[in-house]
Every structure is written in structure tokens, then in C-alpha cells.
C-alpha positions, 0 to 999 in steps of 0.5 A, spaced: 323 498 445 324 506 445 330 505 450 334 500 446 333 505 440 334 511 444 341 508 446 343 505 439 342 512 436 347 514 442 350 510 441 352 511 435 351 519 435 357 517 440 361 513 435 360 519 429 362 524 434 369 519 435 370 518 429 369 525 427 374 528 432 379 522 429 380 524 422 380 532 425 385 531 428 389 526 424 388 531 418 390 537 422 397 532 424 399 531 416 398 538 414 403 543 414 403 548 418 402 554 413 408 560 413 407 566 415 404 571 410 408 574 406 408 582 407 402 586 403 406 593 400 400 598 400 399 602 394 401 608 394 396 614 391 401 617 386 406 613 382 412 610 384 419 610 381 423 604 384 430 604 383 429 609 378 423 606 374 417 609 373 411 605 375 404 605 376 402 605 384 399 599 383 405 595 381 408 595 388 405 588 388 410 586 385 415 587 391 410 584 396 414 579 401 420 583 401 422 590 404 422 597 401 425 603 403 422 609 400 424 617 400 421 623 400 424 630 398 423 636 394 425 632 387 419 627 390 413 632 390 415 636 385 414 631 380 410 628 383 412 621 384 415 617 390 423 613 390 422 607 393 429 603 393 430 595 393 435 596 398 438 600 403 444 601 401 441 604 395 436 608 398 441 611 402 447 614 396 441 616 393 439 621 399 446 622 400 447 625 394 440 629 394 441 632 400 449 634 399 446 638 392 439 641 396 444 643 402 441 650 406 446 655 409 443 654 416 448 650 420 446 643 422 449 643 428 445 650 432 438 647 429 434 643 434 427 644 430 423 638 432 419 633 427 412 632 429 408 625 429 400 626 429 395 619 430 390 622 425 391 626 418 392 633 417 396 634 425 390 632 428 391 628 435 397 630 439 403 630 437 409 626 439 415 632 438 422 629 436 428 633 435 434 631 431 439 625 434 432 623 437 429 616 437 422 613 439 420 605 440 413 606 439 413 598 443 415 604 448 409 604 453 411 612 453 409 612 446 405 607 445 399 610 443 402 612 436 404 605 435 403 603 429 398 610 429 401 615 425 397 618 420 402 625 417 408 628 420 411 635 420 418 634 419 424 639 422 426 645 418 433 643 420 438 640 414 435 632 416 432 627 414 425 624 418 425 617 418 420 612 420 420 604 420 416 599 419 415 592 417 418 591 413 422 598 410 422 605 411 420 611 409 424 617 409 422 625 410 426 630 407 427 636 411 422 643 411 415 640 409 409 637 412 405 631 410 399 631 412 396 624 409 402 618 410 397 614 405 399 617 399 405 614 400 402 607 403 405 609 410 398 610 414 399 606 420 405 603 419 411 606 423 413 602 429 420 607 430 422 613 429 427 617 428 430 624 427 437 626 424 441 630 428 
């Protein structure tokens, strides 16, 4: 009698985990496959102007899924404030314009200064150094211990913009300062390539 009831409850344990694993997987077959998630734009620790609007950092949100295309100069810290453009192309007429008006006297063609990248905040870590017209793939096994691990940058003295890319967008540094903490910006570990202007 104990043996019949052990092998119906065996049975029917056999049957449950069946029927079980069944649904499981007709279930799984008729739901979608979920689409990637959208991309997350940090928030910045200061505000932001975007495509001249002044806004509050935490109004980045409502870019999240879609690149942005930040830049940093002179004008930038001494307001106080981060210009993130919609696309590229703004971003770049904008930074044509600021460079031509903020030009040096020094020559870009005889300034071989480099730009350096640090792993940690304040330059800690050791620096990768690229001086202009140079470039970096982060996948690079060369440099891959700072992919996706830069953390605040020196930018070059010379007349060039420092650039950083990620995913998705791109952050630029004027020349002639330091960045000792990429996450005011929301570019902490974001950077998968870089380059320096010559």
C-alpha cells in the first residue's frame, strides 16, 4: 500500500514538474523579446544648457534614449553651467565659433602638449598621455585597463579641443584646464575613445 502511494505521489510530482516546465516554455515562446534598454544620461552636478536652454540637471531625463553631445570651455565653467547640444552638428558650430573668439597666440602647429586621462578622480591612477592628432580604442588591449574607467582628465595647453566618446554622445574639453572629477558632468566611466585635436 505504501508503495503504491509512494509511486502516485511520483508520479504525479513527475506530471506537475511536466506540465510545469510546458507552460514555462510555451509562455516564454509567446512573449516578446524585450528591447534593449534605452540609454540613462547621468545627471550632472551643476545645470545644464541644452541647445541654449538653461535647465535643471535633472532634467537630462528627458534626453534619456538619445545621444547628447556636451562641451566644456571657459564660458562653460565660468558660468557655471554644462552645453550639451541634441546633435553633433550643433555642437560643433557652437565650438567653432567659441574657439575662433577665445584663440591664443601660440601656433597650433609647433604645440605638441599632451592631454592626460586618469582611472581615478583628482589625477589619481596612472595617466595615459595623448598629444594632438592622437587617438585611443579603449577595446584596445593596450589601453584597456581605462576603458570605460576615466575618471578626470588634464587637457592639453595647446589650442584643441580633448574629446571623449561614449555611449551614446561625446563630451568635449576646451584646452588649458583640468578636470579633476568627470561626474560633474555625468561623464564618470564613460569614455570608450578619445581623442585629442591636433
Amino acid at each position: 500500500m505504501k508503495k503504491q502511494t509512494f509511486l502516485k505521489l511520483m508520479a504525479i510530482t513527475l506530471f506537475s514538474v511536466f506540465f510545469t516546465t510546458s507552460i514555462t516554455q510555451i509562455t516564454n515562446a509567446q512573449t516578446p523579446v524585450p528591447a534593449p534598454s534605452e540609454h540613462v544620461h547621468p545627471i550632472p552636478l551643476i545645470p545644464i544648457i541644452v541647445d541654449g536652454v538653461k535647465m535643471a540637471p535633472e532634467e537630462i531625463s528627458k534626453y534619456d534614449g538619445q545621444p547628447l553631445y556636451y562641451l566644456v570651455n571657459d564660458q562653460a565653467k565660468s558660468e557655471g553651467v554644462v552645453y550639451i547640444f541634441t546633435t553633433l552638428k550643433k555642437l560643433t558650430a557652437f565650438a567653432e565659433v567659441a574657439q575662433i573668439s577665445g584663440m591664443s597666440n601660440q601656433t597650433m602647429s609647433s604645440c605638441i602638449d599632451p592631454s592626460a586621462f586618469f582611472n581615478d578622480p583628482s589625477f589619481g591612477g596612472t595617466p595615459l598621455y595623448l598629444a594632438p592628432g592622437q587617438n585611443a580604442n579603449l577595446y584596445n588591449s593596450a589601453f584597456y585597463s581605462y576603458n570605460y574607467n576615466i575618471e578626470s582628465v588634464k587637457t592639453t595647453d595647446c589650442n584643441v579641443y580633448t574629446k571623449l566618446y561614449g555611449s551614446p554622445g561625446q563630451l568635449w574639453l576646451a584646452c588649458c584646464g583640468d578636470t579633476p572629477n568627470l561626474n560633474i558632468y555625468g561623464w564618470e566611466n564613460k569614455a570608450s575613445y578619445l581623442v585629442v585635436d591636433p
